[in-house]
N, CA, C and O of each residue as an XYZ file, in Angstrom:
296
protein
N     -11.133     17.016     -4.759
C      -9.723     16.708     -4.580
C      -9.566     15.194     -4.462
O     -10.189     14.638     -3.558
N      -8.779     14.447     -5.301
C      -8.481     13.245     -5.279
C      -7.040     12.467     -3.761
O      -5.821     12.634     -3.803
N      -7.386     12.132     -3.286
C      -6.328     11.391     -2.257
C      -6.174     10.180     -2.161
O      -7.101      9.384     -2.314
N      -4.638      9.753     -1.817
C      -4.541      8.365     -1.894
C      -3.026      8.640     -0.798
O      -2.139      9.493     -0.796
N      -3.436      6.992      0.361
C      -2.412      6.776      0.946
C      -1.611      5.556      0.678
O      -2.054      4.408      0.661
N      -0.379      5.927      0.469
C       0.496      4.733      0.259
C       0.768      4.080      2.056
O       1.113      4.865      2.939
N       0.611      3.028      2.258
C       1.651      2.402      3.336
C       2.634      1.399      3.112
O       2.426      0.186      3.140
N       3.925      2.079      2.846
C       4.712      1.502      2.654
C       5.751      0.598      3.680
O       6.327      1.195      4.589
N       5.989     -1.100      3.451
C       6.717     -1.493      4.638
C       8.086     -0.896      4.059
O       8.349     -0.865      2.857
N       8.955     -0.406      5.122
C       9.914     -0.210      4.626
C      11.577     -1.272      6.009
O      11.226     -1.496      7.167
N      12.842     -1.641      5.640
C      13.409     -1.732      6.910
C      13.659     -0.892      7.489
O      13.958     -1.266      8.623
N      13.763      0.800      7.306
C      13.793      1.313      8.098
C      13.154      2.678      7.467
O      13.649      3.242      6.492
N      11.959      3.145      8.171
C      10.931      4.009      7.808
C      11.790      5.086      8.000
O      12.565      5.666      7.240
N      11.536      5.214      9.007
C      12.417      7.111      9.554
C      13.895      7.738      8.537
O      14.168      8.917      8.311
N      14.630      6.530      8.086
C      15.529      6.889      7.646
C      15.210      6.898      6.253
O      15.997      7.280      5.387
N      14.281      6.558      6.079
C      13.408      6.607      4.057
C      12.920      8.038      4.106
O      13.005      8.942      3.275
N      12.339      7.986      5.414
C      10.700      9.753      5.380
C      12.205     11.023      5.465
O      12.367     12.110      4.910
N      12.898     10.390      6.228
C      13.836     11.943      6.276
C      15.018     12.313      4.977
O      15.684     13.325      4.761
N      14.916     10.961      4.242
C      15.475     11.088      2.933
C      14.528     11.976      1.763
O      14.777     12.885      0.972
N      13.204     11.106      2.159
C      12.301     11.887      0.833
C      11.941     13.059      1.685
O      12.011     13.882      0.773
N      11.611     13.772      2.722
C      11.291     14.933      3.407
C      12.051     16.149      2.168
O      11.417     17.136      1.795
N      12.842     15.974      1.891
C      13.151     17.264      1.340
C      13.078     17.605     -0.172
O      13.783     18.446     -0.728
N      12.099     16.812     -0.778
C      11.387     16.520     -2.074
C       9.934     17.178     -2.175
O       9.233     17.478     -3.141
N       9.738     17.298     -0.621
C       8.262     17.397     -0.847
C       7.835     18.973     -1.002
O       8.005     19.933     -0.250
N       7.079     18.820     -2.552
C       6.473     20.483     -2.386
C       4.975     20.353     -2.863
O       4.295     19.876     -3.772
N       4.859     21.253     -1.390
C       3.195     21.039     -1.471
C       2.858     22.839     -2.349
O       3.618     23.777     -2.107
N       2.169     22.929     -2.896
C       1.540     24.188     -3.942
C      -0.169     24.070     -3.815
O      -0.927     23.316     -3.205
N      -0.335     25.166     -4.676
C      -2.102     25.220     -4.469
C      -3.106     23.505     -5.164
O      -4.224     23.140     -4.799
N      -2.261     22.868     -6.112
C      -2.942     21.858     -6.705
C      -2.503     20.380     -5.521
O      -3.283     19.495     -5.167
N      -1.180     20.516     -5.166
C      -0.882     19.143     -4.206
C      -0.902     19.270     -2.837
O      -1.285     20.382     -2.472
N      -0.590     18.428     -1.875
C      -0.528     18.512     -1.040
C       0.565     16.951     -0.390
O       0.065     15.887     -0.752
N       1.635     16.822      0.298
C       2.085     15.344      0.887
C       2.332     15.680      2.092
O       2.762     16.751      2.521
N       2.031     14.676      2.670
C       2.473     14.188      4.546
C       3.351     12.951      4.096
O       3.238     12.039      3.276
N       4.296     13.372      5.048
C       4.687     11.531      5.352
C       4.708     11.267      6.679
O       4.836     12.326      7.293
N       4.621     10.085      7.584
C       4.827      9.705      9.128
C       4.977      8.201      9.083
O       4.679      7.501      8.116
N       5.357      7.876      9.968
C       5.781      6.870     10.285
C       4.876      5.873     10.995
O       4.330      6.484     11.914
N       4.426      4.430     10.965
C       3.524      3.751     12.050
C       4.353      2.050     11.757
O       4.230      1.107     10.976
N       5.206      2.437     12.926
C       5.912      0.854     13.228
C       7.236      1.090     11.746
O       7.848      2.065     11.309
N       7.190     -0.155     11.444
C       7.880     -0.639      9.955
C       6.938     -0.158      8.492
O       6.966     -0.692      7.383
N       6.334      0.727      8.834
C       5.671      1.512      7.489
C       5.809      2.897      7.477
O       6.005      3.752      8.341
N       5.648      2.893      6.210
C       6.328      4.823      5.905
C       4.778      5.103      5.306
O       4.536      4.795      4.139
N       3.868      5.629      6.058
C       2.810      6.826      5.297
C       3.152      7.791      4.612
O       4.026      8.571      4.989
N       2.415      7.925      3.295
C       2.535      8.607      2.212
C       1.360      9.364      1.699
O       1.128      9.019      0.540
N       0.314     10.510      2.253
C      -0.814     10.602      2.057
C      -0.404     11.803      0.854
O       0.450     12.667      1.053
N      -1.091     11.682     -0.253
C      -0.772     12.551     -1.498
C      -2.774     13.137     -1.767
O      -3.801     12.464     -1.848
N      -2.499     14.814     -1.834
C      -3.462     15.254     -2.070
C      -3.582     15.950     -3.454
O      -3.025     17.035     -3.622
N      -4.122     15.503     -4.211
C      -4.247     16.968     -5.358
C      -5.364     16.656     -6.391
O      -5.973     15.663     -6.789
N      -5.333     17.992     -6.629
C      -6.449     18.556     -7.836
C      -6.609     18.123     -8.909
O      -7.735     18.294     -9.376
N      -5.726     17.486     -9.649
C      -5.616     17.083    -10.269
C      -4.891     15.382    -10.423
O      -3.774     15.013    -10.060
N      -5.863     14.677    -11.015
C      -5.578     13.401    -11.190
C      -4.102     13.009    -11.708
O      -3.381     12.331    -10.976
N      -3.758     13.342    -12.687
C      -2.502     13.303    -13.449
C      -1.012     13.336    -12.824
O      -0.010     12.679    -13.105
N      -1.267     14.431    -11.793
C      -0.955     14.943    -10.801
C      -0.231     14.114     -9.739
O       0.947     14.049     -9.387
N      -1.513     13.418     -9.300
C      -1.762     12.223     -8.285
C      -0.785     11.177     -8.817
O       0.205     10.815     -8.181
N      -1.104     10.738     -9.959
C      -0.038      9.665    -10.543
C       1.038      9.759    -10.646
O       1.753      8.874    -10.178
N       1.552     10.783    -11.250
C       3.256     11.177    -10.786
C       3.318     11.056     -9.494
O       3.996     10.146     -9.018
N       2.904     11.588     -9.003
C       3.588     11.175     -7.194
C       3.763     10.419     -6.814
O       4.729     10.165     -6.095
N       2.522      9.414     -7.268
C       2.456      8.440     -6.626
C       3.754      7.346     -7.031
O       4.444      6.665     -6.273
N       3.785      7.457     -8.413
C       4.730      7.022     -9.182
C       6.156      7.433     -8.423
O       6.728      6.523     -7.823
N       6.882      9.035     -8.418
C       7.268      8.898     -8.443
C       8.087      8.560     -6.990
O       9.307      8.435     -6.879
N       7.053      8.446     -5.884
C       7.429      8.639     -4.489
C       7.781      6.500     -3.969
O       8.518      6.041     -3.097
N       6.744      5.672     -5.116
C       7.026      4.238     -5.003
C       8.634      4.106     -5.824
O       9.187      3.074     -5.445
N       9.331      4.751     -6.650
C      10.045      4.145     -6.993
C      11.568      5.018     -6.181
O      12.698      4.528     -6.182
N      11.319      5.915     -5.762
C      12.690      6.286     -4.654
C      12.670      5.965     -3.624
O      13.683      6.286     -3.003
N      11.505      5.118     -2.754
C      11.425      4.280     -1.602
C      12.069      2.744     -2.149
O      13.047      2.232     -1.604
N      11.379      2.152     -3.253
C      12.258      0.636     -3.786
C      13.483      1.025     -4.255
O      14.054      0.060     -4.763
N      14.014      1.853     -4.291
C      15.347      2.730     -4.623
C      16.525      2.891     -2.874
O      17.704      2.653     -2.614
N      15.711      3.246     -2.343
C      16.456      3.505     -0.820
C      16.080      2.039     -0.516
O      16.749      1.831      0.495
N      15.595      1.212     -0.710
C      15.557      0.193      0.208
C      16.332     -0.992     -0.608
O      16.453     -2.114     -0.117
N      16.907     -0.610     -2.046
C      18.038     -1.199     -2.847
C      19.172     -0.895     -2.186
O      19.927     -1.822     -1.894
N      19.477      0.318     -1.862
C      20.713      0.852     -1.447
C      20.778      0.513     -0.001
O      21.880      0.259      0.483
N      19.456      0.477      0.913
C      19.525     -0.474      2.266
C      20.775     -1.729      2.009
O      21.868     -1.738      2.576
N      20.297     -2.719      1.037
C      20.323     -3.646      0.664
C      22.060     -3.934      0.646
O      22.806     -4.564      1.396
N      22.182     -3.476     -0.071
C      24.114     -3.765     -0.857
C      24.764     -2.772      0.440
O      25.967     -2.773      0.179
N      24.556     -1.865      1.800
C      25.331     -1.478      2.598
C      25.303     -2.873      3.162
O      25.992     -3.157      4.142
C-alpha cells in the first residue's frame, strides 16, 4: 500500500478539514484522515493503487488553494 501525508499550512485549518470532510470516501483500494496540528491541515492518503494516490493527492491540493482563494476575497 502506497501512503503519503500532505501538511498543509492553511489560515484556517478546521474550517478547510470540515469543508473537505464530506468528500472523503474511503473503499477497499483508499483510505483518508484529515486532523488538524496548529495552522496545518493533515492529509494522510492511503491506497492500493498508485494512480489512485495521485488523484487525491491532486485533487485534495487544489480545493484547499481553492478555499484559501475564497478565504482571501471574504
Amino acid at each position: 500500500m502506497h501512503e503519503v501525508v500532505l501538511r498543509l499550512e492553511c489560515t484556517n485549518p478546521e474550517l478547510v478539514k470540515k469543508s473537505l470532510e464530506p468528500d472523503i470516501k474511503n473503499d477497499e483500494n483508499t483510505e483518508t484522515q484529515m486532523s488538524v496540528e496548529g495552522e496545518f491541515l493533515l492529509i494522510n492518503v492511503k491506497s492500493k493503487k498508485l494512480n489512485y494516490l495521485k488523484a487525491i493527492l491532486n485533487n485534495y491540493i487544489s480545493l484547499v488553494n481553492m478555499l484559501e482563494e475564497v478565504e482571501k476575497v471574504e
